[in-house]
DRENDO-1510 file (C-alpha; in Angstrom, 1 decimal, always signed):
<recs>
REC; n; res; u; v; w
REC; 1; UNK; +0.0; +0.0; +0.0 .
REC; 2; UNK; +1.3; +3.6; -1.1 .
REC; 3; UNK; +1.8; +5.6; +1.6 .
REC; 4; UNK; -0.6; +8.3; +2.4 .
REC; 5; UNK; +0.5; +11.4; +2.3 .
REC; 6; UNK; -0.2; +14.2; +5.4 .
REC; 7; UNK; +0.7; +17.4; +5.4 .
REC; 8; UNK; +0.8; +19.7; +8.2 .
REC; 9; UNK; +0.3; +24.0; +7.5 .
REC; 10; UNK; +2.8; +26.2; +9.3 .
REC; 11; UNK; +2.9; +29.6; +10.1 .
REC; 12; UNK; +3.5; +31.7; +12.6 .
REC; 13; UNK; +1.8; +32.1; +16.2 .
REC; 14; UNK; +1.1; +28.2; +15.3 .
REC; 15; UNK; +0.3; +26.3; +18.6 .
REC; 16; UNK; +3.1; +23.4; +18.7 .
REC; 17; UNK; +1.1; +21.0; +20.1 .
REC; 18; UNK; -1.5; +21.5; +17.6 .
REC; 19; UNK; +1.0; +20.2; +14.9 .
REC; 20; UNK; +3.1; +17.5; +16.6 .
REC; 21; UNK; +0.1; +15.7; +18.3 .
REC; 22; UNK; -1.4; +15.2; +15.1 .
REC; 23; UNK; +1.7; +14.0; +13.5 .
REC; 24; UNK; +2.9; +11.8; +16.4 .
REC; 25; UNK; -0.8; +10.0; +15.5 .
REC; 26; UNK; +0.2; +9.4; +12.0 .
REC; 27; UNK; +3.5; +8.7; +12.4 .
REC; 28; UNK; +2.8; +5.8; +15.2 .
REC; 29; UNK; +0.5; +4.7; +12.5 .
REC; 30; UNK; +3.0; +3.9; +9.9 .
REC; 31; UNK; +1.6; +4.1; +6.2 .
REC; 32; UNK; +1.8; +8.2; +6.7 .
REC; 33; UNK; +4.2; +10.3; +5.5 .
REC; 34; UNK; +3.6; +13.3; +7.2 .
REC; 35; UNK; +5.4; +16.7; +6.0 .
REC; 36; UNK; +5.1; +20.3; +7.1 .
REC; 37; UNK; +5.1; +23.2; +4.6 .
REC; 38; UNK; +4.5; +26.6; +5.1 .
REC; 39; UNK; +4.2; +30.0; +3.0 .
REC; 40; UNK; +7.6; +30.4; +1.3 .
REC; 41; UNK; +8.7; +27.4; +3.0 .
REC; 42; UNK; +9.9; +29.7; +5.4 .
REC; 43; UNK; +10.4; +29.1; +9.4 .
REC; 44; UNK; +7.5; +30.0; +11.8 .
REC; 45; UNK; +7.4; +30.8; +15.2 .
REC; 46; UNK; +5.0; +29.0; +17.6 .
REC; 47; UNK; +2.7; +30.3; +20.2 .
REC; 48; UNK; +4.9; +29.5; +22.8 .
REC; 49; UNK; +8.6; +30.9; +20.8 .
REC; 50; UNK; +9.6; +27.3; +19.4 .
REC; 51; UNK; +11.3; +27.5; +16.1 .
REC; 52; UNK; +9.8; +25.4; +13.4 .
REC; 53; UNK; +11.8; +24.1; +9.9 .
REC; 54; UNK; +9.2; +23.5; +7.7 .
REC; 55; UNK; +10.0; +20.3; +5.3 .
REC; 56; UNK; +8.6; +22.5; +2.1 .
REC; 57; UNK; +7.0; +25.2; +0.3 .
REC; 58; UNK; +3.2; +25.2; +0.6 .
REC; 59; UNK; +2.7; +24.5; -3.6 .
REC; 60; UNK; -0.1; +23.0; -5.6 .
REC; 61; UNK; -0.8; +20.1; -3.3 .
REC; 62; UNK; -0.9; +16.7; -3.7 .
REC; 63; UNK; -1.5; +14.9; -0.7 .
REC; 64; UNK; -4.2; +13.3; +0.6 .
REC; 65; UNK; -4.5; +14.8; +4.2 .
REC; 66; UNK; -4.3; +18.4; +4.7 .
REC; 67; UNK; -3.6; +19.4; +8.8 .
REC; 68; UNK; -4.9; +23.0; +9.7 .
REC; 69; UNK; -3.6; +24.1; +13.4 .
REC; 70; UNK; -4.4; +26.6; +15.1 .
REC; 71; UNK; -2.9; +28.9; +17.6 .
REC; 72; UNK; -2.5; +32.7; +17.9 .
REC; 73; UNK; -1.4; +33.2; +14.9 .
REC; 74; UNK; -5.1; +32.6; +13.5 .
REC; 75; UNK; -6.6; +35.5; +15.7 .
REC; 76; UNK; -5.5; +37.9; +12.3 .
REC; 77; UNK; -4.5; +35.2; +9.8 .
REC; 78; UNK; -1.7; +35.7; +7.3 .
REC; 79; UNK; -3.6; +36.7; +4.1 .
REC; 80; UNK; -1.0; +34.8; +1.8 .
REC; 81; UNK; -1.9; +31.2; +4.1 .
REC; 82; UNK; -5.3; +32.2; +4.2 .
REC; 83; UNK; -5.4; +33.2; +0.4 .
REC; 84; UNK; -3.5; +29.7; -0.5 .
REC; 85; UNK; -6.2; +27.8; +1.0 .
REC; 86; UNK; -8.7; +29.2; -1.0 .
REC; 87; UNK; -6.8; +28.8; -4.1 .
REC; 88; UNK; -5.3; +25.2; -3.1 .
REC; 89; UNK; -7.9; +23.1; -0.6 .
REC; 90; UNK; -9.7; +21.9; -3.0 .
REC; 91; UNK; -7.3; +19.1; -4.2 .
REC; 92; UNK; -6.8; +17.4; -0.9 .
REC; 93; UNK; -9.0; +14.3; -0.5 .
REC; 94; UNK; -9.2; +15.4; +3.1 .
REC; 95; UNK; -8.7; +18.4; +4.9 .
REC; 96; UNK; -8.6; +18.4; +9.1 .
REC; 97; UNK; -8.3; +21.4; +11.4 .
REC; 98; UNK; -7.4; +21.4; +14.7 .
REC; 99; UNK; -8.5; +23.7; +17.4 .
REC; 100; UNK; -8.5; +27.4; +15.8 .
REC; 101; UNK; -7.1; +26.1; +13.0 .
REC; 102; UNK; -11.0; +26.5; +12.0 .
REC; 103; UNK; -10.8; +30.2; +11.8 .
REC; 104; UNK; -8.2; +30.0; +8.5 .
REC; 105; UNK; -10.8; +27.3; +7.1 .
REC; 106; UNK; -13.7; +29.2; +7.5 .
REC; 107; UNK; -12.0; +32.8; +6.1 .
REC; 108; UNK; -11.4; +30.4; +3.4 .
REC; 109; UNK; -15.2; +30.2; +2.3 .
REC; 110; UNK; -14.0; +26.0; +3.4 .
REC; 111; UNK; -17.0; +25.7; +6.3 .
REC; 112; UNK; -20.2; +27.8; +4.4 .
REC; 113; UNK; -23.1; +26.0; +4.8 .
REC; 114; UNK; -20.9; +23.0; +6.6 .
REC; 115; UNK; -21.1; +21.8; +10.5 .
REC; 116; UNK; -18.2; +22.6; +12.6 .
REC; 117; UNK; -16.3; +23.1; +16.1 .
REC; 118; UNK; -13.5; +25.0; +17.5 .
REC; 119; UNK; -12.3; +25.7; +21.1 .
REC; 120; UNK; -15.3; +26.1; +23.2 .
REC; 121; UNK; -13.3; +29.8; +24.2 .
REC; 122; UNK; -14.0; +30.6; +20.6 .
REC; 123; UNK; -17.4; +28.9; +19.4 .
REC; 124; UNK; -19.1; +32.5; +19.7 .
REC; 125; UNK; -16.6; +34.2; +18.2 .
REC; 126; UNK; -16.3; +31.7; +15.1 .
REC; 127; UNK; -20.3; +31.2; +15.0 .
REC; 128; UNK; -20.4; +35.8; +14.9 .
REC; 129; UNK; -17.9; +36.1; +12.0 .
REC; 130; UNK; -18.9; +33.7; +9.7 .
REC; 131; UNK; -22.6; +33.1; +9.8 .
REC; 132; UNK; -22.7; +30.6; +7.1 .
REC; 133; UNK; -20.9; +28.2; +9.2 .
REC; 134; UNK; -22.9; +25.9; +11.7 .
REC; 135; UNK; -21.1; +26.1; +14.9 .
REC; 136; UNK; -21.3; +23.1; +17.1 .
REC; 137; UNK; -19.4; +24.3; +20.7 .
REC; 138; UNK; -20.2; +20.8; +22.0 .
REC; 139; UNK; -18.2; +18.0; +20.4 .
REC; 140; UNK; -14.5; +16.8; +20.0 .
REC; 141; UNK; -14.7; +16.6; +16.6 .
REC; 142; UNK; -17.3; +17.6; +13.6 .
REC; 143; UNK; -17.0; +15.7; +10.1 .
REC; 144; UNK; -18.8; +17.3; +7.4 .
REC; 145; UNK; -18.4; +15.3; +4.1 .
REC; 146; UNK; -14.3; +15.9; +3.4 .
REC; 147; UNK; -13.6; +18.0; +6.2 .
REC; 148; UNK; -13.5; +17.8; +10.0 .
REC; 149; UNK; -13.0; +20.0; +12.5 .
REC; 150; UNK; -12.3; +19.4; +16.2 .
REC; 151; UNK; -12.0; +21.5; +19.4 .
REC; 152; UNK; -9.0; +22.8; +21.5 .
REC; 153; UNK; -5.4; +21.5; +20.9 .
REC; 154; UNK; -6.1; +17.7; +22.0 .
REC; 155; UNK; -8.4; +17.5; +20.4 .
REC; 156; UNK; -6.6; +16.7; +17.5 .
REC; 157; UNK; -5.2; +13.9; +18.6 .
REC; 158; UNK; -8.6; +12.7; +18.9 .
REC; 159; UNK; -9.6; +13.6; +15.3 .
REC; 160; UNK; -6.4; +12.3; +13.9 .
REC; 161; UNK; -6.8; +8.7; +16.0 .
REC; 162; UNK; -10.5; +8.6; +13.9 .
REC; 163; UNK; -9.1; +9.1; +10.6 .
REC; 164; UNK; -6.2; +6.2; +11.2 .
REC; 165; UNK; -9.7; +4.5; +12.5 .
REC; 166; UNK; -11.2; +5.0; +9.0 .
REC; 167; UNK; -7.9; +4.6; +6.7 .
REC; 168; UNK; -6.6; +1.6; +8.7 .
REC; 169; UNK; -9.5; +0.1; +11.2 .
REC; 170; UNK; -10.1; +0.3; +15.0 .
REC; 171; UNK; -7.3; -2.3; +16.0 .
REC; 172; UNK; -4.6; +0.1; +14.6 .
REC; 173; UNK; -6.1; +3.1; +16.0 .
REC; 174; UNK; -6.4; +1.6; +19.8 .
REC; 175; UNK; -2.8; +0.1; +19.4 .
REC; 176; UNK; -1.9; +4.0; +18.6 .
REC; 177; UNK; -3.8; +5.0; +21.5 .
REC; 178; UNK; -1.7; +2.7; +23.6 .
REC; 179; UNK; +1.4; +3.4; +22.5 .
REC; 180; UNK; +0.8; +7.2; +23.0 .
REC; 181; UNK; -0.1; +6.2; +26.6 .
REC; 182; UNK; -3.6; +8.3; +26.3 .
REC; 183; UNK; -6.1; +7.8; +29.6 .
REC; 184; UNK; -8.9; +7.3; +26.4 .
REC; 185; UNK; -9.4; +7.4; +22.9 .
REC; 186; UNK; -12.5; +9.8; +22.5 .
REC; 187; UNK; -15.3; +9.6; +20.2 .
REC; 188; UNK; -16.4; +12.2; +18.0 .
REC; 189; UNK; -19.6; +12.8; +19.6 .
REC; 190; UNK; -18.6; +13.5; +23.0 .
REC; 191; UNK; -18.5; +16.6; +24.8 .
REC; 192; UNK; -15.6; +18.5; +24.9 .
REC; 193; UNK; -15.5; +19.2; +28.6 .
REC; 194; UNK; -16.2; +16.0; +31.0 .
REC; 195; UNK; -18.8; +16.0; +33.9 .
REC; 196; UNK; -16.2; +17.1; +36.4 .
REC; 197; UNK; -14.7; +19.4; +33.8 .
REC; 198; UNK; -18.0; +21.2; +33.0 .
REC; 199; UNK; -19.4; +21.5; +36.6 .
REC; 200; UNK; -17.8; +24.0; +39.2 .
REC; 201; UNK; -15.7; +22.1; +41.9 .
REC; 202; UNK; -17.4; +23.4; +45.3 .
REC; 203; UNK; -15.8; +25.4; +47.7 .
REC; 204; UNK; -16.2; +23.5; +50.7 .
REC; 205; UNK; -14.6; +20.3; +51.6 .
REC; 206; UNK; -17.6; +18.2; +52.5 .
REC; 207; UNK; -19.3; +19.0; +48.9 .
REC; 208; UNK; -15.6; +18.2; +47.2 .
REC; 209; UNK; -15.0; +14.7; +48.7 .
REC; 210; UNK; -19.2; +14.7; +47.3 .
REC; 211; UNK; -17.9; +15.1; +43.9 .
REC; 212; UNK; -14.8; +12.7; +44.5 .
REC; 213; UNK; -17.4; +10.3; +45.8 .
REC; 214; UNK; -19.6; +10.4; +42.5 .
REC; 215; UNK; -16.9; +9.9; +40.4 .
REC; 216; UNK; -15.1; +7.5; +42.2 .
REC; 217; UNK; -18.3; +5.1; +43.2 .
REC; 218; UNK; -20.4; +5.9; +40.9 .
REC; 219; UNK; -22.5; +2.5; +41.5 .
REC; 220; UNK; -22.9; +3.2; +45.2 .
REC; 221; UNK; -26.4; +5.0; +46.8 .
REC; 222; UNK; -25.9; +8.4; +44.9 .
REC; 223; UNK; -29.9; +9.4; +46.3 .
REC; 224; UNK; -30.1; +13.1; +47.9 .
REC; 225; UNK; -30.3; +11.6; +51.0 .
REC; 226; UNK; -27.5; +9.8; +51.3 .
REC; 227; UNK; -24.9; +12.2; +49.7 .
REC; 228; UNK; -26.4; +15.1; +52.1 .
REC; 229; UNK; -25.5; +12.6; +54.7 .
REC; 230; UNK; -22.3; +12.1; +53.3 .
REC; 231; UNK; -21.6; +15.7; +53.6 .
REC; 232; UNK; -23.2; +16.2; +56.7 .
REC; 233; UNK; -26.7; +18.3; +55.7 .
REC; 234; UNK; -29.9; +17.9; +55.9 .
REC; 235; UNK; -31.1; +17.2; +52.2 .
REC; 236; UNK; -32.4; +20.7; +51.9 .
REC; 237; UNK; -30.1; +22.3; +52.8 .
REC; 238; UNK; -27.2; +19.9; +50.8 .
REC; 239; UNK; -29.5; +20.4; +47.7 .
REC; 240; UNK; -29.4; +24.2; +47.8 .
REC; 241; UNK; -25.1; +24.0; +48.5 .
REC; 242; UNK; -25.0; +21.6; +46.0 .
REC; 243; UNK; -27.1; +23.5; +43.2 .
REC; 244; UNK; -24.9; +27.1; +44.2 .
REC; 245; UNK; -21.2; +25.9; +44.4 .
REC; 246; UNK; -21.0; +23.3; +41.5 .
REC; 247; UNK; -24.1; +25.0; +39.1 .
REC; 248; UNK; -26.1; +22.4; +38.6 .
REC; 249; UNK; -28.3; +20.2; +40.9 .
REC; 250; UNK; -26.9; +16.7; +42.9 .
REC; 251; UNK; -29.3; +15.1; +40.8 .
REC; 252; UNK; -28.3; +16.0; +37.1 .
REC; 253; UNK; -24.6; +15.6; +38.2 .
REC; 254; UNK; -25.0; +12.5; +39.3 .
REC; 255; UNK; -26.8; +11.8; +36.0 .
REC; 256; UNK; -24.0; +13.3; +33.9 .
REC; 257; UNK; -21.3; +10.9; +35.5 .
REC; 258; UNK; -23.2; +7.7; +35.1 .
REC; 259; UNK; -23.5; +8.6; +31.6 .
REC; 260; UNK; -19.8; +9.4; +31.3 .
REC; 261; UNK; -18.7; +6.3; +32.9 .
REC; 262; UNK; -20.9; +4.1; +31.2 .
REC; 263; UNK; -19.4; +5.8; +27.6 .
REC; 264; UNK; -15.9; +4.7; +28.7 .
REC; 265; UNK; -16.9; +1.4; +30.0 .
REC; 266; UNK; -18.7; +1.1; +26.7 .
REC; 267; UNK; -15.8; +2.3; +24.5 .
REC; 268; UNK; -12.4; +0.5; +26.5 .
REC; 269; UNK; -13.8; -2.6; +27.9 .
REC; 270; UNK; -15.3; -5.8; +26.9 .
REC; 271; UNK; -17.8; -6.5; +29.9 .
REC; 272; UNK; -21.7; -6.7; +28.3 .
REC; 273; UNK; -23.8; -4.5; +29.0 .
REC; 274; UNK; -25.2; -5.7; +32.0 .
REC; 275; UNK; -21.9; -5.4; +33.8 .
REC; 276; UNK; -21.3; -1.9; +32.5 .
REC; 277; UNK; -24.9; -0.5; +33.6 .
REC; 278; UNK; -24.0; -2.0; +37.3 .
REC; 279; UNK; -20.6; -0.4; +37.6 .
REC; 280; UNK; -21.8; +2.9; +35.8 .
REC; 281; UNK; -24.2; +3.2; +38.5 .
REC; 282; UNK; -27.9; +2.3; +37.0 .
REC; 283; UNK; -30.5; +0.5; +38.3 .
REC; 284; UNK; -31.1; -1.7; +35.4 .
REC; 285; UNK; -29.9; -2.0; +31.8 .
REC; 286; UNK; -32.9; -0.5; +30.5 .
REC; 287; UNK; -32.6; +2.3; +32.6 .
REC; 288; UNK; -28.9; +2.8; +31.2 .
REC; 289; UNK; -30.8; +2.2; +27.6 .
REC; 290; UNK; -33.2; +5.1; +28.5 .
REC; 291; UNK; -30.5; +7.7; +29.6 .
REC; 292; UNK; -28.3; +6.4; +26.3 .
REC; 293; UNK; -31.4; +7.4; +24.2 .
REC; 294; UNK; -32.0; +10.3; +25.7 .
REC; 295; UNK; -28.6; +11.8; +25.8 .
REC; 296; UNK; -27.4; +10.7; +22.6 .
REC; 297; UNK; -29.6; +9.3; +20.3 .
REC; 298; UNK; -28.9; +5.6; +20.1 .
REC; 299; UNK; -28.8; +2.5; +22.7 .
REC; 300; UNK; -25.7; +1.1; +24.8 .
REC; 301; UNK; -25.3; -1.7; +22.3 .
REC; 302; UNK; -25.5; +0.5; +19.0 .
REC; 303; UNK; -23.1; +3.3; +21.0 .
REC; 304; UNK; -20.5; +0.6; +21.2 .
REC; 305; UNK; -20.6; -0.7; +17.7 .
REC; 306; UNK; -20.4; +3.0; +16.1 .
REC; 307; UNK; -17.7; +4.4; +18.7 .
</recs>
C-alpha cells in the first residue's frame, strides 16, 4: 500500500502542540508520511517561541490529508496562508483542522453551509464572523463530508486517532492510542468538557469529597439523602449548596457521570452490558438504555458498535 501522504500548514503564532500531536498520531501509525510546509517554505514561530523548519514550500498540493492548526497566529491570519487555502484546498481528499485552525478554514469560504467546532473559548466568536458556518461548541470533533474539525489542541489527537480508525481500522487506532499512553481514545460525539470538567468544583470540603465520591463510586447509593449525609446536611439544605457551588443540581450531576462512565466502559472494555450498567451506577440495563437514548440518540449496544 502507497503511503498516504499528510501534510501539516505552518505559520507563525502556530500552537506546537496543535502540529506535533497530530503528527505523532500518523507517524505511530505507519503508512503516513507526514510533512510540514509553510508560505515560502519559510520558518514559523510558535505560540509558545519554538522554532519550526518546515519540510517545504506550501505548492499546488498533492497529498491526501491536509492538517490545519491553530494557535494565535489565527486570531489575524496571514492573508498569503489564508489566500493559498482558497486557491489550493480543494485538491486534498481530506482536509482536518485542529482547534482554531477552523478560523483560516472558515476565512477560506471552506466551512459555508458545513457543520463545525473549534475551542469552546472561541465557538461565539467563530459562529459571529462567519454566519454561514454551523457552529457546534459541543463536540470533540465535527465531520462534514471531506472536512472535519475538532475543538482545543487535543483534540486533534482525537480527530487524527478517527481518521487512522477510518484509513486503517479500529485495531490500529487503539494500538496508537496505547502506545501514545492516552487515559482514552474519544469519540467524536462527546462533549468537549467532561462532567467534572464542566461542573464548578465546590468550595467546601464536605461537597468536594461529594464530587470525589460520584466519580469514584459511581455505583454506590448516589440518592439526595445519602450524599447530604455524606456531607453532613440535611437534604435541603445539601441540595441548595449543592445546586450554588458546583451549578447544577446533585441530581443532574449525578446523571451526567453515570452517563460518562458508562461511555468509557462502553468504549475501552469488553464487559456486556449488564456489567457496565452495574458499575456505571444504573438500576437496570434499560434504565442505562433510556439515559443512552435520551442523551445521545442511540442505545448502549449501537453506541458501542459505532464508537
Amino acid at each position: 500500500m502507497a503511503d498516504h501522504h499528510v501534510q501539516i500548514v505552518l505559520f507563525d503564532g502556530v500552537q506546537s502542540l496543535d502540529v506535533t500531536g497530530p503528527l505523532e498520531v500518523f507517524h505511530y501509525a505507519r503508512g503516513y508520511r507526514v510533512t510540514t510546509a509553510s508560505i515560502g517554505g519559510a520558518a514559523v514561530r510558535t505560540s509558545s517561541g519554538l522554532r519550526l523548519t518546515p519540510d517545504e514550500a506550501l505548492a499546488e498540493p498533492t497529498v491526501d490529508t491536509l492538517v490545519v492548526p491553530g494557535g494565535h497566529g489565527t486570531r489575524q491570519p496571514q492573508p498569503a496562508v489564508v489566500a493559498w487555502l482558497r486557491a489550493h484546498a480543494h485538491r486534498p481528499a481530506r482536509i482536518m483542522s485542529v482547534c482554531t485552525g477552523a478560523f483560516l478554514l472558515a476565512e477560506a469560504g471552506l466551512l459555508d453551509d458545513r457543520k463545525a467546532t473549534t475551542h469552546w473559548m472561541y465557538c461565539d466568536t467563530l459562529a459571529g464572523r462567519h454566519p454561514k458556518v454551523a457552529v457546534d461548541p459541543d463536540p470533540i470533533f465535527v465531520r462534514d463530508g471531506r472536512i472535519a474539525t475538532s475543538a482545543g489542541v487535543t483534540a486533534g489527537i482525537d480527530l487524527a486517532l478517527a481518521l487512522v480508525e477510518e484509513d486503517r481500522g479500529r485495531n490500529v487506532a487503539l494500538g496508537v492510542a496505547r502506545g501514545l499512553v492516552m487515559y482514552l481514545r474519544r469519540s467524536g460525539g462527546q462533549k468537549q468538557f467532561s462532567a467534572q470538567l464542566s461542573a464548578q468544583v465546590a468550595h467546601r470540603e464536605p461537597l468536594r469529597e461529594v464530587q470525589r465520591l460520584i466519580a469514584e463510586h459511581p455505583e454506590t447509593d448516589l440518592s439526595v439523602a445519602a450524599l447530604a449525609a455524606h456531607a453532613n446536611l440535611s437534604p435541603r439544605q445539601f441540595t441548595r449548596a449543592f445546586a450554588a457551588e458546583v451549578g447544577v443540581p446533585p441530581g443532574r450531576y449525578v446523571d451526567q457521570v453515570r452517563l460518562e462512565t458508562a461511555r468509557r466502559l462502553l468504549e475501552d472494555t469488553s464487559d456486556g452490558i449488564a456489567e457496565v450498567a452495574r458499575r456505571a451506577g444504573y438500576g437496570t440495563p434499560e434504565a442505562m438504555r433510556r439515559a443512552f437514548l435520551q442523551a445521545v440518540g442511540v442505545g448502549p449496544a449501537e453506541y458501542r458498535r459505532r464508537f
